[in-house]
C-alpha positions in Angstrom: -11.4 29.6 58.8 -10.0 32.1 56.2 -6.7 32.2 57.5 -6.5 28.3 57.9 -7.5 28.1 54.3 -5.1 31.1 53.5 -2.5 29.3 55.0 -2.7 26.4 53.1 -3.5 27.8 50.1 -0.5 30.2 50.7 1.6 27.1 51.6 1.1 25.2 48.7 0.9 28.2 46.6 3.9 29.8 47.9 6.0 26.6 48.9 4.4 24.3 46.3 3.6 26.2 43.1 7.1 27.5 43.7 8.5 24.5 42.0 7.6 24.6 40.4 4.9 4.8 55.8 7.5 5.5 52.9 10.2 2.9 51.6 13.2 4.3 49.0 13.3 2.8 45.3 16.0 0.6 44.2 18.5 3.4 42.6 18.4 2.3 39.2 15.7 4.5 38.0 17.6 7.9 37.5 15.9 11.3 39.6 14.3 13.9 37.0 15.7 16.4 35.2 14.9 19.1 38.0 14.3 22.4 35.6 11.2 19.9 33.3 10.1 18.3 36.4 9.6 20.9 38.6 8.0 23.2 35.7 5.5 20.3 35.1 4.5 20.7 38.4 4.4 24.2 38.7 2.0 24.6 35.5 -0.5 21.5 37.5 -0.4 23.9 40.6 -0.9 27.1 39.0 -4.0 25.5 37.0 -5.6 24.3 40.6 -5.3 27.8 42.0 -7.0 29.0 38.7 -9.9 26.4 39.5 -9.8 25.8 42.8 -12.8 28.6 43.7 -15.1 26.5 40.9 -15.3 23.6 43.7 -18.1 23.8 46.7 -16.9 21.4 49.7 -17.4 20.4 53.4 -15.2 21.7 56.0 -13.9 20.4 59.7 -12.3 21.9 61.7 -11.3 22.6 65.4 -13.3 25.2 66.9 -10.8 28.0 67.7 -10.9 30.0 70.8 -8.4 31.5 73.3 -8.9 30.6 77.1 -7.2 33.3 79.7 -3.9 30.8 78.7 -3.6 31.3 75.8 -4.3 28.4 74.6 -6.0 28.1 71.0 -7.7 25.3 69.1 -8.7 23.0 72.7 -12.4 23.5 71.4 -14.7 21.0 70.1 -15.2 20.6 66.2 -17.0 22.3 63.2 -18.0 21.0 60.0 -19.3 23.7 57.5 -20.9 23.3 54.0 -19.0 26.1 51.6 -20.2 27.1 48.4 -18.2 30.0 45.9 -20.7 32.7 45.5 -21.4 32.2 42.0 -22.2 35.9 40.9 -19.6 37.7 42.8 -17.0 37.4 45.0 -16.2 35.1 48.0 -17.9 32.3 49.3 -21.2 31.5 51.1 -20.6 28.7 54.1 -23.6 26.9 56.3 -22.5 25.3 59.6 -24.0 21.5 59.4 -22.3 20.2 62.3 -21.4 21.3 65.8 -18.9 18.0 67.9 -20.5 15.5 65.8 -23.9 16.5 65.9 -26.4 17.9 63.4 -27.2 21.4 63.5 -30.1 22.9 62.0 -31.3 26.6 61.2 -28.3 28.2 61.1 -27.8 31.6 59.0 -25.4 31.4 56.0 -23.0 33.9 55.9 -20.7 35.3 53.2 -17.0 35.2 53.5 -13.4 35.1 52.0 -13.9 37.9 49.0 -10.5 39.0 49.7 -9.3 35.5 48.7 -11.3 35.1 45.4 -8.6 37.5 43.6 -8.3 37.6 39.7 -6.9 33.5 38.9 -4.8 36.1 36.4 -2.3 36.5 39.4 -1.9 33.0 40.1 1.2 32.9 37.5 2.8 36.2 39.6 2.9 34.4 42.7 4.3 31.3 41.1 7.1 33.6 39.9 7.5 35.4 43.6 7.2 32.2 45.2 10.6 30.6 42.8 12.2 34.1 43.4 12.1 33.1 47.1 13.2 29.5 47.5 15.9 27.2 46.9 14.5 24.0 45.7 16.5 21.0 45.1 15.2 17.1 44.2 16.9 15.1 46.8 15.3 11.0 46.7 12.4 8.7 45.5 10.2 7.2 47.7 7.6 4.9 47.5 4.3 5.8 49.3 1.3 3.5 48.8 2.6 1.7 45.8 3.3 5.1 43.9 6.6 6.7 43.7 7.3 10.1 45.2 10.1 12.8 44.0 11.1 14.6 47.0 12.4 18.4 46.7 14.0 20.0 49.7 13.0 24.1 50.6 14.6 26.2 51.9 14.7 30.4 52.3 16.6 32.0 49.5 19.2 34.5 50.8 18.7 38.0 50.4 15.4 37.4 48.6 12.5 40.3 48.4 8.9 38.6 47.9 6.2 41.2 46.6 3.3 38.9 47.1 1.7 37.0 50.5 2.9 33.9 49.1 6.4 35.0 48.7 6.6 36.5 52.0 5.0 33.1 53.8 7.5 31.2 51.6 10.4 32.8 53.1 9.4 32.1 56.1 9.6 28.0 55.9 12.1 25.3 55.3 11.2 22.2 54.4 10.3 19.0 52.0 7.5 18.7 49.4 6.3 15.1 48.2 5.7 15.5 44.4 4.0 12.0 42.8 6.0 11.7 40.0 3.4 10.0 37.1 1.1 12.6 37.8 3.5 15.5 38.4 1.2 16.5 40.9 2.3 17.8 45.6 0.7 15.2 47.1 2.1 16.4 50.9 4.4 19.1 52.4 6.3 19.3 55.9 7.4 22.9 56.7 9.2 24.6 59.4 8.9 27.9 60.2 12.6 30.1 60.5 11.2 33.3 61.2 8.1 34.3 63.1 5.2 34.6 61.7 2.9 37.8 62.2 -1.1 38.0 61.9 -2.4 41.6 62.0 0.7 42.5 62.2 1.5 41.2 65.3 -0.8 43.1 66.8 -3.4 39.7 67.1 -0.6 37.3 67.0 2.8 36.3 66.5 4.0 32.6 65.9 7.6 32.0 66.9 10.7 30.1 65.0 9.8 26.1 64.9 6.1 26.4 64.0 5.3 23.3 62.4 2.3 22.7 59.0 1.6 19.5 57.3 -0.5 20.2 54.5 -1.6 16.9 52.4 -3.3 17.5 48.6 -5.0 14.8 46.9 -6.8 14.2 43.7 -10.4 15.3 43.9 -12.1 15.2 40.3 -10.1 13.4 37.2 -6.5 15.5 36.8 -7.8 18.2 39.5 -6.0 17.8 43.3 -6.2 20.1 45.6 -5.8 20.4 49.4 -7.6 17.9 51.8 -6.0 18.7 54.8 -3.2 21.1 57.3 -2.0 20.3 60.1 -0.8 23.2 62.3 1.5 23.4 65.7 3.0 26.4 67.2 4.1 28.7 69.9 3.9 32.5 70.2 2.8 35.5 71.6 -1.1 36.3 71.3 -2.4 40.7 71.5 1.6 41.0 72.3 1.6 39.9 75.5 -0.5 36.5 76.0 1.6 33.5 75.4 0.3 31.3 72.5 0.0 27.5 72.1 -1.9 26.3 69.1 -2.1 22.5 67.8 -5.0 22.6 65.4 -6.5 20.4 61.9 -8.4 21.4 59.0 -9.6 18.7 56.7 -11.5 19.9 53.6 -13.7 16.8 51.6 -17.0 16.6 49.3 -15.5 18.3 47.0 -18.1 19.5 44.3 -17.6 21.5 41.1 -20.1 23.8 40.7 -19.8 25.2 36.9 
């Protein structure tokens, strides 16, 4: 579960926060001025990453195992309750649900204290995540009666992250739907150009062409944060193993908790 999280966290973090059915709108409203737009959004995104770890909420996802081919994510589905631990670091989950049905007695146990770093750094890996990226405004659209700015991603060249969200920034191209009233990432499509290594290689290694959706919504007054990522991929599992993963995590009941 941490490194689903982690990678959308680090997506929206790294890809996001590094700004800074859909029909287009008629041209006469003029695009944003990109350096106040995209700062706007940046300064919403750093404050959810500051808050983010005040919020208990439910978690589903698919049960991830490897059969002998390889394959990851076939299993049946989970649904944790996770609450931030609130005299230290990381989080305490409970599993509630096991394929739809209720599960009872189960042992909570503590995880992610790693994650919960000082919100202090959240401006540094805005800064390494820009110092990565080319981002551009490219179209409005209109999604569910609200418009959309669209910014395009891609890698910048010859670029040298110093944090994780910097280095998994590098590693996509892509498009990030921004809602333009509340100046607030409401999806992003990314494409992997590099592989992607977990345990440095040495557990696995996700090939050129891997795939995330990760969608963000509003969960409490002016606070969004993600609700969902959607995750396809081939690689190479323990070196050898080919790996095929196609996998959802979908985060709800969200709760502040101070």
């Amino acid at each position: 579960m941490r490194m689903h999280r982690l990678f959308a966290s680090a997506v929206m973090t790294a890809v996001c926060l590094a700004l800074a059915a859909t029909a287009p709108l008629r041209a006469q409203a003029p695009l944003p001025t990109a350096s106040e737009f995209l700062a706007a959004v940046r300064d919403n995104l750093v404050r959810a990453w500051r808050v983010q770890d005040q919020f208990a909420y439910k978690e589903r996802r698919t049960q991830l195992h490897m059969n002998p081919f390889g394959r990851v994510g076939t299993g049946g589905t989970l649904v944790y309750d996770v609450t931030p631990v609130s005299d230290g670091p990381g989080f305490t989950r409970r599993l509630l649900e096991r394929d739809g049905r209720p599960v009872r007695g189960e042992e909570i146990e503590t995880f992610g204290e790693r994650r919960r770093r000082d919100r202090a750094q959240a401006p540094d890996a805005v800064q390494d995540a820009i110092s990565v990226l080319d981002l551009a405004i490219d179209r409005r659209e209109i999604v569910n009666g609200r418009p959309l700015i669209v910014v395009n991603f891609s890698p910048k060249r010859g670029a040298k992250p110093g944090t994780r969200e910097g280095r998994l920034a590098r590693s996509f191209t892509g498009q990030i739907w921004i809602d333009e009233s509340a100046h607030e990432v409401s999806r992003v499509e990314a494409t992997a150009v590099e592989s992607i290594s977990y345990g440095h290689g040495l557990i696995a290694r996700l090939s050129p062409g891997a795939h995330a959706t990760v969608l963000r919504a509003q969960v409490k007054e002016d606070v969004w944060l993600p609700v969902s990522v959607r995750f396809t991929g081939e690689g190479r599992a323990l070196l050898l193993r080919k790996l095929n993963v196609d996998f959802s995590v979908e985060w709800f009941d969200y709760r502040p908790t101070s």
